[in-house]
Backbone as CSV, one residue per row, in Angstrom:
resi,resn,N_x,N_y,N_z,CA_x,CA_y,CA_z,C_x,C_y,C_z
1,UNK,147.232,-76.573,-117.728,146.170,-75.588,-117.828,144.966,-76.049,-117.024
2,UNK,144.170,-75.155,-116.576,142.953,-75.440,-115.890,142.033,-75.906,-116.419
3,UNK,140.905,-77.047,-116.274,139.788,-77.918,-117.088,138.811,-76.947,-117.175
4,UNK,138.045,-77.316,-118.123,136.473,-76.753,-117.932,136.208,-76.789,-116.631
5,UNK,135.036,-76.085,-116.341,134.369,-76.166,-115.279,133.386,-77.551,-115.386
6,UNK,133.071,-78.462,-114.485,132.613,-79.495,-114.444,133.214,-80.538,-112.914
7,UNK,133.242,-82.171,-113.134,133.500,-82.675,-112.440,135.220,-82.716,-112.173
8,UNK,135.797,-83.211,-111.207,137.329,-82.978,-110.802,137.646,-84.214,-111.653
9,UNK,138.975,-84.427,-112.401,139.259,-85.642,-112.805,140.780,-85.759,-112.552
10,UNK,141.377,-84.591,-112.470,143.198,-84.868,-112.531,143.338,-83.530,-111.299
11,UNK,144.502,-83.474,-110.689,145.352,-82.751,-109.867,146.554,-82.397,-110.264
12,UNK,147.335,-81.394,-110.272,148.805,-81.138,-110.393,149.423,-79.956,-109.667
13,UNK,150.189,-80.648,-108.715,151.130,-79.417,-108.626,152.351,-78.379,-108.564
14,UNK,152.022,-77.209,-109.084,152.162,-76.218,-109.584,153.599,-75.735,-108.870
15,UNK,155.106,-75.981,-108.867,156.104,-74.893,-108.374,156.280,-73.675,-108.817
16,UNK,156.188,-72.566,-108.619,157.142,-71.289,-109.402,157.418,-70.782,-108.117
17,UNK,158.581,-70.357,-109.003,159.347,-69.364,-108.204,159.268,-67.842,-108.259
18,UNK,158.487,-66.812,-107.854,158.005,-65.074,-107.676,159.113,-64.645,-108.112
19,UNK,158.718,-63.089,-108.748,159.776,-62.420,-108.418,160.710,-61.862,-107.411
20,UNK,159.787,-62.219,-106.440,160.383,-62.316,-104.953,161.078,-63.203,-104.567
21,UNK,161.078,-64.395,-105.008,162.270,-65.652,-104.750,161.439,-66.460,-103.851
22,UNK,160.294,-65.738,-103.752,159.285,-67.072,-102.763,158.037,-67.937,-103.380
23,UNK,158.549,-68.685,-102.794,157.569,-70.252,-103.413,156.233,-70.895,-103.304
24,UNK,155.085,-71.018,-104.122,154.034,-71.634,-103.493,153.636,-72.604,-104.065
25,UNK,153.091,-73.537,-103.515,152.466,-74.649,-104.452,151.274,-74.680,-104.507
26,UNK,150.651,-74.303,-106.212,149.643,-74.371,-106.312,149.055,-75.645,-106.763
27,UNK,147.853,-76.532,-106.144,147.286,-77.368,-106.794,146.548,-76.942,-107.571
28,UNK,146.204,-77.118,-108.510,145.387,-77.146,-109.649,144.320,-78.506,-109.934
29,UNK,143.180,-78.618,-109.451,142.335,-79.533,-109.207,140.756,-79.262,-110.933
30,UNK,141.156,-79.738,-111.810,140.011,-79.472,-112.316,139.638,-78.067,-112.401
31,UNK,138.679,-77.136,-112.522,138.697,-76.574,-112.490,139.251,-74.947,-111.246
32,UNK,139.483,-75.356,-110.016,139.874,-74.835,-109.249,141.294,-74.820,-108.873
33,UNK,141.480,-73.437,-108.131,143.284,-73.835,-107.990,142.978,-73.183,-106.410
34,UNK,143.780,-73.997,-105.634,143.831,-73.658,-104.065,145.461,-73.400,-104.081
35,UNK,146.014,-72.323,-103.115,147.364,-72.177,-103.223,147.840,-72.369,-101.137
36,UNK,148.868,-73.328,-101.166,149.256,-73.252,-99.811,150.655,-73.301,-99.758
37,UNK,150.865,-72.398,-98.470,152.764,-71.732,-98.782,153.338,-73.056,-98.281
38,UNK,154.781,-72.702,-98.826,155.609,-73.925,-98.244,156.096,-73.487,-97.145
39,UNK,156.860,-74.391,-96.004,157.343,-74.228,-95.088,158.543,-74.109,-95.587
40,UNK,159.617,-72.944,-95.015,160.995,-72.841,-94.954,161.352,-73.656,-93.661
41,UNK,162.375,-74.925,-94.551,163.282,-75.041,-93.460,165.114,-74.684,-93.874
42,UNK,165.129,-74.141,-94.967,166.265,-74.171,-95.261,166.387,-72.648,-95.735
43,UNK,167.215,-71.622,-95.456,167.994,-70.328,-95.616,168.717,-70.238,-96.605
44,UNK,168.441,-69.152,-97.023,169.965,-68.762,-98.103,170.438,-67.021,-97.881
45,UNK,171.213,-66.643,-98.426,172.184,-65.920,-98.052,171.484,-64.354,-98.189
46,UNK,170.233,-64.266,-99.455,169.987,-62.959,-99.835,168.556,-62.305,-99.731
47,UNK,168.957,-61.735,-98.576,167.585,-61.189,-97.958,166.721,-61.035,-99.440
48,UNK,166.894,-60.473,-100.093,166.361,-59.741,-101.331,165.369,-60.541,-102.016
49,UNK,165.890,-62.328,-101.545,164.907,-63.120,-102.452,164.007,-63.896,-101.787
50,UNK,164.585,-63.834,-100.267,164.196,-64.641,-100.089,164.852,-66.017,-99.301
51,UNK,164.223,-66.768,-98.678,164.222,-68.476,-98.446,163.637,-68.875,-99.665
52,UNK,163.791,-70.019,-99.769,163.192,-71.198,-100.168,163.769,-72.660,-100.152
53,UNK,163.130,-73.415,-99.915,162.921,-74.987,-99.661,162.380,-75.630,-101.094
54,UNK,163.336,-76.681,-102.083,163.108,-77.259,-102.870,162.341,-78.377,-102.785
55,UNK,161.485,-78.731,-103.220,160.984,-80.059,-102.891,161.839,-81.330,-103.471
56,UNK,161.516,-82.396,-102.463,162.964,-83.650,-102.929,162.592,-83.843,-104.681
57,UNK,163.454,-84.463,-105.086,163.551,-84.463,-106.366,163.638,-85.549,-106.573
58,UNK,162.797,-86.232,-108.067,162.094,-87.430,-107.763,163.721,-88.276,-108.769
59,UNK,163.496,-89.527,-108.489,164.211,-90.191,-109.780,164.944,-89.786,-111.017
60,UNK,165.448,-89.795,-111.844,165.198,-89.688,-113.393,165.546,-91.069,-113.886
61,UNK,165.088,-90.783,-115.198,165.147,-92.082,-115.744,166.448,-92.471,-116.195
62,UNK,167.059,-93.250,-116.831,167.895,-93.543,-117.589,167.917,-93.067,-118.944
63,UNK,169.218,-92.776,-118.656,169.817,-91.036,-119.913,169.767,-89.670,-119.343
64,UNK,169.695,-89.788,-118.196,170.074,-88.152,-117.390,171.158,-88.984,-115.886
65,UNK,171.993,-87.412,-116.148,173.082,-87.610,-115.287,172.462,-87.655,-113.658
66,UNK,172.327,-87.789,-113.112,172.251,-87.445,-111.237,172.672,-86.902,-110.903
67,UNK,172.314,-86.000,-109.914,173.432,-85.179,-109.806,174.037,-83.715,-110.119
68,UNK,173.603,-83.978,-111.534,174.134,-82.770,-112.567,173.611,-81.862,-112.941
69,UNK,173.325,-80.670,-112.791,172.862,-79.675,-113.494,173.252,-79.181,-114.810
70,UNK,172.477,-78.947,-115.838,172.744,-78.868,-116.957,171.923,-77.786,-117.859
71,UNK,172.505,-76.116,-118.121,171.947,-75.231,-118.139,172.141,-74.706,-119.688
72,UNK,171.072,-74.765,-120.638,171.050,-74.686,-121.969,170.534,-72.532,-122.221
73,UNK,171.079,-71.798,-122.670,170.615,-70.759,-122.777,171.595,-69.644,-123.586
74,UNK,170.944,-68.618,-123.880,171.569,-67.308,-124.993,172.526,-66.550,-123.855
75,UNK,172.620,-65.394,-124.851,173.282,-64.410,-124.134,173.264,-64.203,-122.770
76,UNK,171.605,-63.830,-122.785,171.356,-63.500,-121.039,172.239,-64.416,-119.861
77,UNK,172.435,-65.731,-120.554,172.786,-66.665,-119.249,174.136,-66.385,-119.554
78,UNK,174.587,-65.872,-120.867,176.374,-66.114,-120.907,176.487,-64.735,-119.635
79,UNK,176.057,-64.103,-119.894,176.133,-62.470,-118.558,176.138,-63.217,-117.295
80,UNK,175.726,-64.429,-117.258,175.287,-64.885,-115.278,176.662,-65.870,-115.468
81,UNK,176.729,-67.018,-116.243,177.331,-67.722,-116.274,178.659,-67.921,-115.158
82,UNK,179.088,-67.459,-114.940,180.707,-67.444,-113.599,179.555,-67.229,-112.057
83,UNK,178.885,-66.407,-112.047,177.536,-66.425,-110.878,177.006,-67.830,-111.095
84,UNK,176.310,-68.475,-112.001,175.542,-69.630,-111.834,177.214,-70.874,-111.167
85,UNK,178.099,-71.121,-111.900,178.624,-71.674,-112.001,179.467,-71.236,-110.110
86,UNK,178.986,-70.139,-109.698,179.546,-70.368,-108.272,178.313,-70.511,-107.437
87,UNK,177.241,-70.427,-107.594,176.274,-70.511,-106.974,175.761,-71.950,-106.948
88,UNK,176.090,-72.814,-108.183,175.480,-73.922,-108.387,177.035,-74.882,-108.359
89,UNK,177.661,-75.276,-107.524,178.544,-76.033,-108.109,178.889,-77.309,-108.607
90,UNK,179.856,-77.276,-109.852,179.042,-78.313,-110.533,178.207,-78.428,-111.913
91,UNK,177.918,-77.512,-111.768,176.759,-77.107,-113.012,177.610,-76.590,-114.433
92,UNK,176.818,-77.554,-115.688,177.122,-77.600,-116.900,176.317,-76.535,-117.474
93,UNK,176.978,-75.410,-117.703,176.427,-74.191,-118.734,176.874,-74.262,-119.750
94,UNK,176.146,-74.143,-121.210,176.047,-74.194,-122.100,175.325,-72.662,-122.949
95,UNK,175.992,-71.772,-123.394,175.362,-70.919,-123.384,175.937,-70.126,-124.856
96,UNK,175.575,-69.131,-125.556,175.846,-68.931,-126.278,174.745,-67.713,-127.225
97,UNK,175.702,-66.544,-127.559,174.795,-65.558,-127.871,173.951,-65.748,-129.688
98,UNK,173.060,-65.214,-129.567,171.743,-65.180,-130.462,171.060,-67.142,-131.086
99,UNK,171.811,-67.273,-129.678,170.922,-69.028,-129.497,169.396,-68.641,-129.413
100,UNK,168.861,-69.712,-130.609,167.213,-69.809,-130.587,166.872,-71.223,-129.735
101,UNK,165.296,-71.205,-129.791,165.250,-72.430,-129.279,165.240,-73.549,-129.297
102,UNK,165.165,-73.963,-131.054,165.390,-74.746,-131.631,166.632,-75.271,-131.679
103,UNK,167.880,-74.326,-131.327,169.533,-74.613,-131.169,168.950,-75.456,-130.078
104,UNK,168.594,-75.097,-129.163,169.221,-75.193,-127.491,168.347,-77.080,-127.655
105,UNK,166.691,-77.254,-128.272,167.060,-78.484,-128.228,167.687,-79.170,-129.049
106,UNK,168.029,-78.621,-129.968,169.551,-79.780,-130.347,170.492,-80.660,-129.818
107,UNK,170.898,-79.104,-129.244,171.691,-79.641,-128.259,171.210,-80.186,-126.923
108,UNK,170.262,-80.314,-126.477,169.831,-81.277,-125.325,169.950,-82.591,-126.272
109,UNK,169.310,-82.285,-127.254,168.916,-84.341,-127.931,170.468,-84.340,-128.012
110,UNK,171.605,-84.099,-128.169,172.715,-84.605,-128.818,173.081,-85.029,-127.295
111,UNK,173.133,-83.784,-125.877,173.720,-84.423,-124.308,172.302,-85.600,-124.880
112,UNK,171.379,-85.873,-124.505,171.308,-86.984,-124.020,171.486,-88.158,-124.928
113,UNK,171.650,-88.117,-125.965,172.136,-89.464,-126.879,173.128,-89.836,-126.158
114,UNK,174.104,-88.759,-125.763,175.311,-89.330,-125.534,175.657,-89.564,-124.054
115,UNK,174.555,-89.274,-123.314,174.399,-89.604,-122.054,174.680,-89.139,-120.998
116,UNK,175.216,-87.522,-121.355,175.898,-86.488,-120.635,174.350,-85.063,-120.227
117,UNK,173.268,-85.605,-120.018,172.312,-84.562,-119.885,172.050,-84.855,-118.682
118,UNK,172.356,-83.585,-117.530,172.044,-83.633,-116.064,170.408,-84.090,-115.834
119,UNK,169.993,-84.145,-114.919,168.722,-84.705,-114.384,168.135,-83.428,-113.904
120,UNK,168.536,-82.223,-113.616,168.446,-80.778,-113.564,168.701,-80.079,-114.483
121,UNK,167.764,-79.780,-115.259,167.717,-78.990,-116.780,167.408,-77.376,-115.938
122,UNK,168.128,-76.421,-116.905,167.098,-75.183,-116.789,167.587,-74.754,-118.209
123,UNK,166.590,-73.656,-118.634,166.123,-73.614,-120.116,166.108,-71.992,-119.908
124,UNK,167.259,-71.061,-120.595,166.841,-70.050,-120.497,167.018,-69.396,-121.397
125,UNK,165.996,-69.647,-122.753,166.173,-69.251,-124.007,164.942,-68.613,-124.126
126,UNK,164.552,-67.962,-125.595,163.665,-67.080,-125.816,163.987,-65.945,-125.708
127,UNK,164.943,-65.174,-125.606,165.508,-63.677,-125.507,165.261,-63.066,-127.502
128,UNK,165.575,-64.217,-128.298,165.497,-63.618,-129.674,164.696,-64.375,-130.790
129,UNK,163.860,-64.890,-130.075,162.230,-65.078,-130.886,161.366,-65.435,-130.268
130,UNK,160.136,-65.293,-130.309,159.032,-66.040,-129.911,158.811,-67.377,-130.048
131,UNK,158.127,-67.960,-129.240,157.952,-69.602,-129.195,156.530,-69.522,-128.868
132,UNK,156.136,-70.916,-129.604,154.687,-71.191,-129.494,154.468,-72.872,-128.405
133,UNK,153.167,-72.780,-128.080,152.815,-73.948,-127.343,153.886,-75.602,-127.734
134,UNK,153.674,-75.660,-129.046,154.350,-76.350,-129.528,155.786,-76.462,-129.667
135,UNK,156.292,-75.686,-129.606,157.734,-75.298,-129.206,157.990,-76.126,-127.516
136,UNK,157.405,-75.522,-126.933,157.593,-75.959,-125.735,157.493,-77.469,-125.348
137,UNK,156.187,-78.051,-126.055,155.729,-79.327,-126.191,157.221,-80.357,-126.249
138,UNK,157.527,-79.736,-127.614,158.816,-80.513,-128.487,159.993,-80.630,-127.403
139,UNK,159.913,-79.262,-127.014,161.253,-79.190,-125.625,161.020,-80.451,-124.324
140,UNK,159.936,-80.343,-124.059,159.701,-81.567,-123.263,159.619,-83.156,-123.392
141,UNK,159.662,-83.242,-124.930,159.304,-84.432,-125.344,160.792,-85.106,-125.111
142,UNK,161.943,-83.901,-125.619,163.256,-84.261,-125.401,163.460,-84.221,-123.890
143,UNK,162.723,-84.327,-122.895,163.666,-83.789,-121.454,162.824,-84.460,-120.963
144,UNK,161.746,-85.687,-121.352,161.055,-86.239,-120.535,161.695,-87.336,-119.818
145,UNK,161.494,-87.522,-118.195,162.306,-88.583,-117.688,162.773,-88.021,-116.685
146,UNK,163.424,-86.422,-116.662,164.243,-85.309,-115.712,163.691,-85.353,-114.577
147,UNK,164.498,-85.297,-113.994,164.070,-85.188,-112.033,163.362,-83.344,-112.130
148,UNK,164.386,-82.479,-113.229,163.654,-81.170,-112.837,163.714,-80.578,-114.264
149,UNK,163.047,-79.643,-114.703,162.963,-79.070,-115.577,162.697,-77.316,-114.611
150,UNK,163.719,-76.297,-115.448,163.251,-75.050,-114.724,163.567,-74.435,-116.245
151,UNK,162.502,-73.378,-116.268,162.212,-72.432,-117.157,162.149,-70.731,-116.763
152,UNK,163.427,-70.195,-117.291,163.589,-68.847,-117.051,162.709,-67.695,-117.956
153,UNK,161.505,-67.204,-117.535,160.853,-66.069,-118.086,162.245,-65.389,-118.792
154,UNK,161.614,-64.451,-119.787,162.548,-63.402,-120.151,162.233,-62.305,-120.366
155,UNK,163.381,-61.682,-120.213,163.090,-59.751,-119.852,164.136,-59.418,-121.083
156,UNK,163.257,-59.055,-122.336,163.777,-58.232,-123.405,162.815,-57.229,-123.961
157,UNK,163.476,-56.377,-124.325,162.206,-55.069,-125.047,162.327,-55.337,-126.257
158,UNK,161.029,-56.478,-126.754,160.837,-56.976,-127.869,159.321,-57.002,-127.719
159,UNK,158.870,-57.603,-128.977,157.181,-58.019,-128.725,157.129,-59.274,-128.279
160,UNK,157.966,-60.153,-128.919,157.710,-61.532,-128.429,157.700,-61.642,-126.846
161,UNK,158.575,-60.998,-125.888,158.569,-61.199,-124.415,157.254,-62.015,-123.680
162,UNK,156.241,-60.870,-123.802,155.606,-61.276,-123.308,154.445,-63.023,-123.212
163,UNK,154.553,-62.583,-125.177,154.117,-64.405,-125.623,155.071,-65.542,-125.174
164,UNK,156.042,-65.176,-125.213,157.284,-66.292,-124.962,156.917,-66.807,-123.304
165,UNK,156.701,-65.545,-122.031,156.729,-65.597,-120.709,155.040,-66.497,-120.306
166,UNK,154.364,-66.107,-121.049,152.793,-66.718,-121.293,153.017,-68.051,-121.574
167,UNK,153.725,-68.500,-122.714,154.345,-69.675,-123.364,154.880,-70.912,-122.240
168,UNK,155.471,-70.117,-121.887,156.555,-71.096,-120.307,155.544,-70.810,-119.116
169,UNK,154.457,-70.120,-119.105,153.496,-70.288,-117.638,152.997,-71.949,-118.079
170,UNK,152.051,-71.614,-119.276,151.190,-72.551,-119.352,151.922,-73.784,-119.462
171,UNK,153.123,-73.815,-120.469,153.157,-75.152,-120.359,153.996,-75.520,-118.893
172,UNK,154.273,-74.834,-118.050,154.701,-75.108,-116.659,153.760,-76.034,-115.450
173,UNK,152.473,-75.420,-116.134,151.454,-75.606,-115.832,150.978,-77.009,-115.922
174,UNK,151.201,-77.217,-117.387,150.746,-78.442,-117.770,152.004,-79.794,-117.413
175,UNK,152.934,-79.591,-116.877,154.063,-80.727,-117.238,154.518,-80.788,-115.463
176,UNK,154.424,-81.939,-115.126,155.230,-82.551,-113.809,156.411,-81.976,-113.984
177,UNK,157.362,-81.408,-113.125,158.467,-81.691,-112.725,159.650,-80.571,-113.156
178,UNK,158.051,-79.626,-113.421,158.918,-78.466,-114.424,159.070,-77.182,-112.832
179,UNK,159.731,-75.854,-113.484,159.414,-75.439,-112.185,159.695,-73.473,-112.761
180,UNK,158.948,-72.705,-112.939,158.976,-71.275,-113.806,159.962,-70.543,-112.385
181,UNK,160.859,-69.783,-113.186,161.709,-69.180,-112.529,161.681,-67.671,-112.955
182,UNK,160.679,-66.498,-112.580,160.602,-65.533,-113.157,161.251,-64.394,-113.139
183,UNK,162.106,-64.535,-114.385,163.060,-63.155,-113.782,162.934,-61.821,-114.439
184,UNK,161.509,-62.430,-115.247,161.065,-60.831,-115.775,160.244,-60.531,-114.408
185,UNK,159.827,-61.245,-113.822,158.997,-60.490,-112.714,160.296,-59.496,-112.016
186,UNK,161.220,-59.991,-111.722,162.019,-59.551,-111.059,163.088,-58.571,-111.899
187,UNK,163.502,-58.959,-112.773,164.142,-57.703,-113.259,163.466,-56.548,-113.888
188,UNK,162.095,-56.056,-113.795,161.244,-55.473,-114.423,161.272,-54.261,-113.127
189,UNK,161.722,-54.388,-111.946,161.794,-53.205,-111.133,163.352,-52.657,-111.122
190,UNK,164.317,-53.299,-111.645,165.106,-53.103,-111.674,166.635,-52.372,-113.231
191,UNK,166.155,-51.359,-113.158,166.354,-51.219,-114.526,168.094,-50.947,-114.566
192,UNK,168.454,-50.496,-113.501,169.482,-50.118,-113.231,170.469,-51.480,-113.511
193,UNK,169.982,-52.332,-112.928,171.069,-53.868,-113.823,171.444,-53.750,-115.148
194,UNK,170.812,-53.419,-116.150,170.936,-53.611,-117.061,171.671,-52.698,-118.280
195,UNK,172.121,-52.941,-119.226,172.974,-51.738,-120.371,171.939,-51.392,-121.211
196,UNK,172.512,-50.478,-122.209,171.440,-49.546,-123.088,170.674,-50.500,-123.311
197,UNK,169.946,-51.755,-124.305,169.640,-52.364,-124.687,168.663,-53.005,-123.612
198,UNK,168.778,-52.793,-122.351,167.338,-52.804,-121.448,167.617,-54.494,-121.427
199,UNK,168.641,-55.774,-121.617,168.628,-57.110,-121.531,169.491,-57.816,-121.027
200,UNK,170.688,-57.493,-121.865,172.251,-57.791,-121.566,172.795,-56.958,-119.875
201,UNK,173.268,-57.650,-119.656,173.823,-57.322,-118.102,175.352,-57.528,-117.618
202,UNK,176.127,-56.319,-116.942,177.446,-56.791,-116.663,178.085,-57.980,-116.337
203,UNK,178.805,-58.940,-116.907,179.196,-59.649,-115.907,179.899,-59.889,-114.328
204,UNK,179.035,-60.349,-113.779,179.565,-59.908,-112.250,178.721,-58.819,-111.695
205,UNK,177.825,-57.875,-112.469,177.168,-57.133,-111.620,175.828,-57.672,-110.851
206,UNK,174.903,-57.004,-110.549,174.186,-57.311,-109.261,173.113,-58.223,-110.306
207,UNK,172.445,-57.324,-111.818,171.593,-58.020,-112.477,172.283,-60.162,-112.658
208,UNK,173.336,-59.929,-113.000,173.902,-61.062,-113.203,173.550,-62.126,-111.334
209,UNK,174.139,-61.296,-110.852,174.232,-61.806,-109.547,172.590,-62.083,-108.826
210,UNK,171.754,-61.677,-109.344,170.147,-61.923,-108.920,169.612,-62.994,-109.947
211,UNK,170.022,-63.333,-111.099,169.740,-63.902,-111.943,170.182,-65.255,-111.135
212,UNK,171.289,-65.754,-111.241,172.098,-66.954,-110.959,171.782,-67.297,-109.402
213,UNK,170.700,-66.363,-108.701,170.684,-67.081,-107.660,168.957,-67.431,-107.392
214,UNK,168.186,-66.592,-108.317,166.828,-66.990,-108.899,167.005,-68.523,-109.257
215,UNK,167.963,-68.550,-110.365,168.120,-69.908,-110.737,168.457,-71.035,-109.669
216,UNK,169.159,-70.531,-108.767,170.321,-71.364,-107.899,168.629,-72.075,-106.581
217,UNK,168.113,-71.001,-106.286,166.592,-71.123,-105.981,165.662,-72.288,-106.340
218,UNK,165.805,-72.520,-107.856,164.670,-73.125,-108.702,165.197,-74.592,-108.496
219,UNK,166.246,-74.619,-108.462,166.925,-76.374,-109.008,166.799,-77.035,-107.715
């Protein structure tokens, strides 16, 4: 989050990923935030999103895999799941319908006890409750060490949505190494992806197929 207004004391910066699939890094200096684009040197396949260029990815500590991507999330991700898993190859999905968020870190603390938690987390829960600052806190406390942390906004016609998407700015904001992947920005023009229920998405259709490569983007 941004300081009072006053003298500069800390810097951080800021990845997300638009609903456009394009990238900026914002520093966040004390009270001011200056934003400067990244350079593309690397292409991907879908006009629609976009380039983007990941920044290198630092270390992790000991108790995350290298290497590995490791994707904790509800329903929404079980709909992408065969898309992530060809887009990302390699990648450990874990997914499962009317998962809260309290499931999902469970199950991170149990991969990393046992030493099977990739060094590339993405987190795409919150579809069926709201989460508070502290929620998020707790999620990080378990995933501290990760080369990446990515956090998927969510697009449900609920009330919580929007607190939950607020929830994952700020603390994105506040934490190294994290990186917001917004796919309510992006599925919010697109209504046609989606079944009655305005959330759930075909498998294999285009919503699925924009999702898993938002993600494929972030890591």
């Amino acid at each position: 989050m941004l300081a009072a207004c006053g003298s500069v004391t800390s810097a951080k910066a800021v990845r997300h990923v638009s609903a456009t699939g394009t990238t900026s890094n914002h520093l966040v200096t004390g009270s001011r935030e200056t934003t400067t684009t990244v350079p593309s040197t690397t292409t991907t396949t879908t006009a629609a999103l976009g380039p983007l260029t990941s920044p290198p990815l630092p270390v992790a500590i000991a108790g995350f895999q290298p290497g590995v991507v490791t994707a904790i999330g509800d329903s929404v991700m079980l709909d992408a799941e065969p898309d992530l898993e060809r887009d990302i190859p390699g990648i450990q999905v874990d997914a499962a319908v009317s998962r809260q968020w309290s499931d999902g870190e469970a199950i991170l603390s149990e991969l990393k006890a046992q030493g099977r938690l990739g060094a590339v987390i993405v987190i795409g829960l919150g579809t069926n409750s709201g989460i508070t600052t502290r929620d998020f806190d707790q999620m990080m406390s378990i995933l501290e060490g990760a080369s990446r942390v990515v956090f998927v906004t969510v697009h449900v016609d609920a009330p919580w949505q929007d607190e939950v998407n607020a929830v994952l700015a700020v603390g994105v904001d506040s934490y190294p190494a994290t990186v917001l992947a917004d796919w309510e920005g992006l599925a919010e023009g697109h209504p046609e992806w989606f079944g009655a229920d305005g959330t759930h998405m075909p498998i294999g259709g285009m919503g699925a197929l924009a999702l898993a490569e938002l993600v494929a983007r972030s890591v």
